[in-house]
py3Dmol code that shows the C-alpha trace and the ligand (Angstrom):
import py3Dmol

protein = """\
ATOM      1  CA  UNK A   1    -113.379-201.082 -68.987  1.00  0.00           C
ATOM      2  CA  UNK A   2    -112.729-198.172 -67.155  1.00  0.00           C
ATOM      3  CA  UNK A   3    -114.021-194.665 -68.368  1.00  0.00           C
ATOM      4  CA  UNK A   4    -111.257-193.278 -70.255  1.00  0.00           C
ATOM      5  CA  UNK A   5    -111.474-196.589 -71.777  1.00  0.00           C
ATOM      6  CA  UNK A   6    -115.157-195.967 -72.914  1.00  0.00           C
ATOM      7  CA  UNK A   7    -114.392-192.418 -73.790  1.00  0.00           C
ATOM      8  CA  UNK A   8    -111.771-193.859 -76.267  1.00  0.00           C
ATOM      9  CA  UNK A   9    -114.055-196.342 -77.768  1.00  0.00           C
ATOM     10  CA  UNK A  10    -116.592-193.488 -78.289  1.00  0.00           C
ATOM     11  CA  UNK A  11    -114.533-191.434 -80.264  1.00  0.00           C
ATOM     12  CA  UNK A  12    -113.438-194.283 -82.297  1.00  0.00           C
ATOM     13  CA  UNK A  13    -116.755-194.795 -83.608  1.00  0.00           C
ATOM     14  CA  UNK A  14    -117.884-191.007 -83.766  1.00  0.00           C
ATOM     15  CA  UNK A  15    -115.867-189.497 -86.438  1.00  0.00           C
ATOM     16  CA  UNK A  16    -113.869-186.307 -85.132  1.00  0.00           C
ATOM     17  CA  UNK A  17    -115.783-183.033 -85.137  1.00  0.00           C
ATOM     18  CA  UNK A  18    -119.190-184.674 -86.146  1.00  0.00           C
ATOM     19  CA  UNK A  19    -120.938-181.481 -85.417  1.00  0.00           C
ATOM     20  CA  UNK A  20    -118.310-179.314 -87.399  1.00  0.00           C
ATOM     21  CA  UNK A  21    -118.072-180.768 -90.410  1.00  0.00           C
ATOM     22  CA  UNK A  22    -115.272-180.294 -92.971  1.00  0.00           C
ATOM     23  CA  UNK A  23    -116.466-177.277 -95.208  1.00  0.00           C
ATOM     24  CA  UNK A  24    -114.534-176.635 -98.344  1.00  0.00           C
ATOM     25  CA  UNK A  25    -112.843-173.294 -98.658  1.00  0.00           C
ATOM     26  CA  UNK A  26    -115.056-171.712-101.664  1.00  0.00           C
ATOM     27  CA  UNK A  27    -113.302-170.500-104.535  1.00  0.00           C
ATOM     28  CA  UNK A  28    -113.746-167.155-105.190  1.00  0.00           C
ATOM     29  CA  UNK A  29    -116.211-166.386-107.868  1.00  0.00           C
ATOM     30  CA  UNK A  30    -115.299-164.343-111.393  1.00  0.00           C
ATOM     31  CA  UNK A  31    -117.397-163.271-114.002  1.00  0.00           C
ATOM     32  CA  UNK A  32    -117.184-161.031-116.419  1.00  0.00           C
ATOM     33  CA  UNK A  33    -119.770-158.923-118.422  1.00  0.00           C
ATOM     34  CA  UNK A  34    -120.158-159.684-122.169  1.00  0.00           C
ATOM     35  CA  UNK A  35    -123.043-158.080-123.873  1.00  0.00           C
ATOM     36  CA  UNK A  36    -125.874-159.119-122.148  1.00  0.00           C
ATOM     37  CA  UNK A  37    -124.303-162.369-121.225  1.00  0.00           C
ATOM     38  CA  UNK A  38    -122.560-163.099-118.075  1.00  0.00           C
ATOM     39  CA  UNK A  39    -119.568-165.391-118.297  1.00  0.00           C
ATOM     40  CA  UNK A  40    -118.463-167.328-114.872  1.00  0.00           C
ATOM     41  CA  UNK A  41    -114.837-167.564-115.515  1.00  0.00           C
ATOM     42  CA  UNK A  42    -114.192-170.155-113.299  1.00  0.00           C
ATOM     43  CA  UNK A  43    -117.343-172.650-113.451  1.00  0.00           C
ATOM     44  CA  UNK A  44    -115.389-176.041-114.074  1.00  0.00           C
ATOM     45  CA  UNK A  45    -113.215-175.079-110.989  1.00  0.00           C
ATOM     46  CA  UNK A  46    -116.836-175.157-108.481  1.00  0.00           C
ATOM     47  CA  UNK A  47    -117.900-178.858-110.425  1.00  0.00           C
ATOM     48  CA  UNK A  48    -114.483-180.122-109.929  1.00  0.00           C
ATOM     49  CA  UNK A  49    -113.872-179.000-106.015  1.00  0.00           C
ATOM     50  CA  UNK A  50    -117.279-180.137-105.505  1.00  0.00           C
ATOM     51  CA  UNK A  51    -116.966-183.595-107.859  1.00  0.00           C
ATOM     52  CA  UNK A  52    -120.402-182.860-109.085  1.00  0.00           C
ATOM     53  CA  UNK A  53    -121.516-182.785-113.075  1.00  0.00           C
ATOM     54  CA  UNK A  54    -120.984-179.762-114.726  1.00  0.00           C
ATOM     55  CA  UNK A  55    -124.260-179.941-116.365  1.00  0.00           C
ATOM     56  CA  UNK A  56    -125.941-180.968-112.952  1.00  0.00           C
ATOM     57  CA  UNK A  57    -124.158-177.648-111.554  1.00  0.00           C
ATOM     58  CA  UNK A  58    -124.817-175.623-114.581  1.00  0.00           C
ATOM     59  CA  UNK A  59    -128.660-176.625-114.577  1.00  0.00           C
ATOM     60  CA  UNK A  60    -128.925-175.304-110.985  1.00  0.00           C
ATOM     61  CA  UNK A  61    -127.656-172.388-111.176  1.00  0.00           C
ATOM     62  CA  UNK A  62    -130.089-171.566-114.622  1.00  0.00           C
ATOM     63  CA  UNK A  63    -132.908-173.037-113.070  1.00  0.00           C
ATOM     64  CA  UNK A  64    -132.134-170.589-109.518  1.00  0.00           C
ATOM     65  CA  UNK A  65    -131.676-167.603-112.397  1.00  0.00           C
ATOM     66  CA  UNK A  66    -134.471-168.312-114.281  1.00  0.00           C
ATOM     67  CA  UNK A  67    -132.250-167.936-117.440  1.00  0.00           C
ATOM     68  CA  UNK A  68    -130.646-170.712-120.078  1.00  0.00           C
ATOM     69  CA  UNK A  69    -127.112-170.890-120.625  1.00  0.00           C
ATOM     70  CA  UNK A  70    -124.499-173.138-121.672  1.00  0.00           C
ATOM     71  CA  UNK A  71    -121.005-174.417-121.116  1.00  0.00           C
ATOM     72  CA  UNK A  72    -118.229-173.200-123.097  1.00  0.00           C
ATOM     73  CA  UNK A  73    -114.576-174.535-122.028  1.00  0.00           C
ATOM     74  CA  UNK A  74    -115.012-174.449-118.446  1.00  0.00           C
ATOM     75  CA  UNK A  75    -116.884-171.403-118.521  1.00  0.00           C
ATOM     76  CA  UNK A  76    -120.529-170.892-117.571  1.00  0.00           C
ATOM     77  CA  UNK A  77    -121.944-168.999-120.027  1.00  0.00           C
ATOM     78  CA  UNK A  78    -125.459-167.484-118.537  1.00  0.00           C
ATOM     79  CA  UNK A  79    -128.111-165.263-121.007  1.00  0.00           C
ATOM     80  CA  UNK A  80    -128.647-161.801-118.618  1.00  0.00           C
ATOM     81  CA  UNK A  81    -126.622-159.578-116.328  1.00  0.00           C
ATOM     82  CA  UNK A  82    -126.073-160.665-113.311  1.00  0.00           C
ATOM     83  CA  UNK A  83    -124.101-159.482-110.748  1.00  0.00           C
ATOM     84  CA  UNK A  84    -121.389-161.424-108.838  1.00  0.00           C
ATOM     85  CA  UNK A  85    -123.064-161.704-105.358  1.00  0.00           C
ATOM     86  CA  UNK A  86    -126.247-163.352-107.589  1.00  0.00           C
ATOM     87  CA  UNK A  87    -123.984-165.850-108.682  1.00  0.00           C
ATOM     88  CA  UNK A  88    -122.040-166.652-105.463  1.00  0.00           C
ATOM     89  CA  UNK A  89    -125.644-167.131-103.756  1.00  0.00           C
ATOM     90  CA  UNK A  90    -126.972-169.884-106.257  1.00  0.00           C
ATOM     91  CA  UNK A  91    -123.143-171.459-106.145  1.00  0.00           C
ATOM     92  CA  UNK A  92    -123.720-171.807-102.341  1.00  0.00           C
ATOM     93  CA  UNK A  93    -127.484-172.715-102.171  1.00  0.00           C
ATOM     94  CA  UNK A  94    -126.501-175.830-104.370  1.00  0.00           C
ATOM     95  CA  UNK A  95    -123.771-176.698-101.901  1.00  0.00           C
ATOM     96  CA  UNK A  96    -126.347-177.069 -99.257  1.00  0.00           C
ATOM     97  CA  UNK A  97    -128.461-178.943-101.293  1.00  0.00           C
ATOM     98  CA  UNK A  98    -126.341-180.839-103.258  1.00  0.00           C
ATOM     99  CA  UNK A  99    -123.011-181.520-101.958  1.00  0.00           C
ATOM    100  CA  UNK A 100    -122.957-181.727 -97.953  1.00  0.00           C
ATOM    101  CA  UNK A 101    -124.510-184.492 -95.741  1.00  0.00           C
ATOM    102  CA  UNK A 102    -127.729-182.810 -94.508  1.00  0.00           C
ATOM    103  CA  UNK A 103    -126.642-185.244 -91.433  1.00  0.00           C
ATOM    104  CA  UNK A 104    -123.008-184.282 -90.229  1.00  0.00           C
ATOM    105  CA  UNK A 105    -122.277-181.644 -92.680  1.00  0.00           C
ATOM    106  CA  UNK A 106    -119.658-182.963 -94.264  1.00  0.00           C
ATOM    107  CA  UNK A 107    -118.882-183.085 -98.039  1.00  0.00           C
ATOM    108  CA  UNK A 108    -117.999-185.996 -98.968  1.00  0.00           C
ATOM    109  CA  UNK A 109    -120.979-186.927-100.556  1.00  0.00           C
ATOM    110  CA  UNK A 110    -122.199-188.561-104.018  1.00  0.00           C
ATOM    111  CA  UNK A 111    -125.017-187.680-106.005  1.00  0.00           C
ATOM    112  CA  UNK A 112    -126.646-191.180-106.965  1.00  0.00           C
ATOM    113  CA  UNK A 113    -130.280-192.187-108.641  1.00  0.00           C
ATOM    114  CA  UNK A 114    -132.525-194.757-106.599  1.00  0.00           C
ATOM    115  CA  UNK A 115    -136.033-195.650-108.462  1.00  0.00           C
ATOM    116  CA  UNK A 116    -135.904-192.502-110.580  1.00  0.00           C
ATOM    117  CA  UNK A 117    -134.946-190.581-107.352  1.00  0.00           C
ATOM    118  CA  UNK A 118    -131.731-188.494-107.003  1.00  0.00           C
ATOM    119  CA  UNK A 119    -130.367-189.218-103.618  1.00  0.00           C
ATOM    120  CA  UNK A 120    -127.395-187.747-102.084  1.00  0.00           C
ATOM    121  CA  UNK A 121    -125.135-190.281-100.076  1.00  0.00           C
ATOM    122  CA  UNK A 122    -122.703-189.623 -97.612  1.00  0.00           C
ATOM    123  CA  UNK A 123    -119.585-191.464 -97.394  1.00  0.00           C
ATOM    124  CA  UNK A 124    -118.746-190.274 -94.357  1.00  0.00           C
ATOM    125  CA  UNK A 125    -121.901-191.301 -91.866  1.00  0.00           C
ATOM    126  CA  UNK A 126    -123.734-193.301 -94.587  1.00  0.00           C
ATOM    127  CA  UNK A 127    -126.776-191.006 -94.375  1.00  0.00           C
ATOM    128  CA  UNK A 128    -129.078-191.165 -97.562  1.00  0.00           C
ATOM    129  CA  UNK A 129    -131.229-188.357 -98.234  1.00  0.00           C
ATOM    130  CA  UNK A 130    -133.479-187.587-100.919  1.00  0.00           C
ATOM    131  CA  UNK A 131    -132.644-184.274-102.917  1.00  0.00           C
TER     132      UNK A 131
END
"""
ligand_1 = """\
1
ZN
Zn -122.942 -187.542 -93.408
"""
view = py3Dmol.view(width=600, height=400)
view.addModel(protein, "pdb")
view.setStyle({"model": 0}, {"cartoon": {"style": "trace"}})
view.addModel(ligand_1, "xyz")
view.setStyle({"model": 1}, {"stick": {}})
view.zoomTo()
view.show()
């Protein structure tokens, strides 16, 4: 085997831009003001792009808050004012924690339970990680 040969065979087993990962292009976040609510418009779009529970999502960003809220059609309904660059913050913390491979960065990823432990799983380098 010669070495562009080898150098072949390497990238056929390294997935292409291991070190870049694939990062999703993040919606932009609304909310809206009502009362002393705030109401993220666009919740259910952030569980779907992400393929993650809307009550695992929702729970995250309450907990990260430190205020209870609830889902109403797609909508994240949150008790308090907060402002949009609050919201955007806790929306990408969870990405990092929840959705891409701590490993190569990439998001294809699945949220399973092992022994009682939630464990994120990469589909594309196989890495498990506790999260
Ligand atoms: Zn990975």
């Amino acid at each position: 085997m010669d070495y562009d040969e080898m150098l072949k065979k390497g990238r056929e087993e390294v997935p292409d831009d291991l070190s870049s990962g694939e990062r999703f292009e993040m919606p932009e976040v609304k909310t809206r003001r009502e009362g002393s609510k705030t109401v993220l418009e666009n919740f259910s779009e952030f569980a779907d792009k992400f393929n993650r529970d809307q009550k695992h999502l929702s729970k995250y960003i309450q907990n990260e808050l430190g205020t209870a809220g609830h889902i109403d059609s797609g909508k994240l309904v949150l008790n308090g004012e907060f402002r949009r660059g609050q919201v955007t913050s806790r929306i990408e913390a969870y990405t990092e924690e929840y959705v891409y491979c701590a490993e190569c960065n990439r998001p294809d990823t699945k949220l399973l339970k092992e022994k009682g432990v939630e464990m994120l799983k990469c589909q594309a380098c196989g890495a498990r990680n506790p999260v």
